[in-house]
C-alpha positions in Angstrom: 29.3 1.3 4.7 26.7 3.7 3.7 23.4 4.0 5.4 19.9 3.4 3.7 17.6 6.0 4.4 14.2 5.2 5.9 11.3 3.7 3.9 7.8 4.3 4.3 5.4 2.3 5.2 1.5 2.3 5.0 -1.3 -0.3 5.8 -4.3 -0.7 3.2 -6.9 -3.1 1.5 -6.3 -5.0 -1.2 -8.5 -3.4 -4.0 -7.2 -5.9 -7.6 -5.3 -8.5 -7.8 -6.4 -9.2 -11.3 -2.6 -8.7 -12.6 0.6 -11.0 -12.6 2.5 -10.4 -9.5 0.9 -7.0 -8.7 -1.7 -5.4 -6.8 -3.5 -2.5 -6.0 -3.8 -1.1 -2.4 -5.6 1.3 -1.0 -4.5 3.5 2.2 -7.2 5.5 4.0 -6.2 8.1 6.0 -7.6 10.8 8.6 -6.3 14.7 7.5 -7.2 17.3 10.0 -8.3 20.6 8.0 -6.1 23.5 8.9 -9.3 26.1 9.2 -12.4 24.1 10.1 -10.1 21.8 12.4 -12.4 18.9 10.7 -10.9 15.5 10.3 -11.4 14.5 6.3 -10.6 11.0 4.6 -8.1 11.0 2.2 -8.0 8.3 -0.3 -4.3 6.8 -2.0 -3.9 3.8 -4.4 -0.7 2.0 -4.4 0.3 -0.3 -7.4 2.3 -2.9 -5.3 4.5 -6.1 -5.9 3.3 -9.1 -4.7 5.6 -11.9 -5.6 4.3 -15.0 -5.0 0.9 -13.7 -5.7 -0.7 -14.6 -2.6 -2.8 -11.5 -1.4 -6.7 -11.6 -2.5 -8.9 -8.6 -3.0 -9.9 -7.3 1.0 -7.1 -8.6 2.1 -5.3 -5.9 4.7 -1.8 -5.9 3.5 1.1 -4.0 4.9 3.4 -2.1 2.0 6.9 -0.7 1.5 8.1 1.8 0.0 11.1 0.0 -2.9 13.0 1.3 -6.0 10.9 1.6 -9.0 10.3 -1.9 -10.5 7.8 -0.7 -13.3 6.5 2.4 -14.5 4.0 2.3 -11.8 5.4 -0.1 -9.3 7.3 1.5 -6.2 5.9 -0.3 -3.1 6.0 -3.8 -1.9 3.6 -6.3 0.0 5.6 -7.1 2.8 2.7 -8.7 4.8 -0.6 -10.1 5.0 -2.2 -8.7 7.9 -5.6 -9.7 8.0 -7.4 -12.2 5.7 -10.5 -11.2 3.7 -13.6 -13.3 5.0 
């Protein structure tokens, strides 16, 4: 049996959920810079599949990396982790 290899996985907000069965995430993240040794935010947007349509825009999600499913689409909502108020 051959092994699957390990998938990423990132935590972000909920951003649009304006489309059919996708949204958009985005993942913050803290970079330290190699010279100045100064911790700078880095910004990445995810186009995610969300089958049954349930997250909402703030929502904190929890994404994972898949095979393509779209042109764009090659992570997907795995869970809701914090509602949006």
């Amino acid at each position: 049996m051959k092994k699957r290899g390990l998938r990423k996985k990132r935590v972000g907000i909920v951003l649009s959920n304006k489309m059919d069965k996708t949204t958009v995430v985005r993942v913050d993240r803290l970079v330290k810079h190699s010279l100045y040794k100064k911790y700078i935010r880095r910004r990445v947007k995810y186009v995610c599949h969300d089958e049954q349509n349930q997250c909402r825009t703030g929502d904190k999600v929890a994404i994972i990396e898949t095979r393509p499913l779209s042109k764009m689409k090659r992570w997907r909502v795995t869970q809701i982790v914090e509602k949006a108020v």
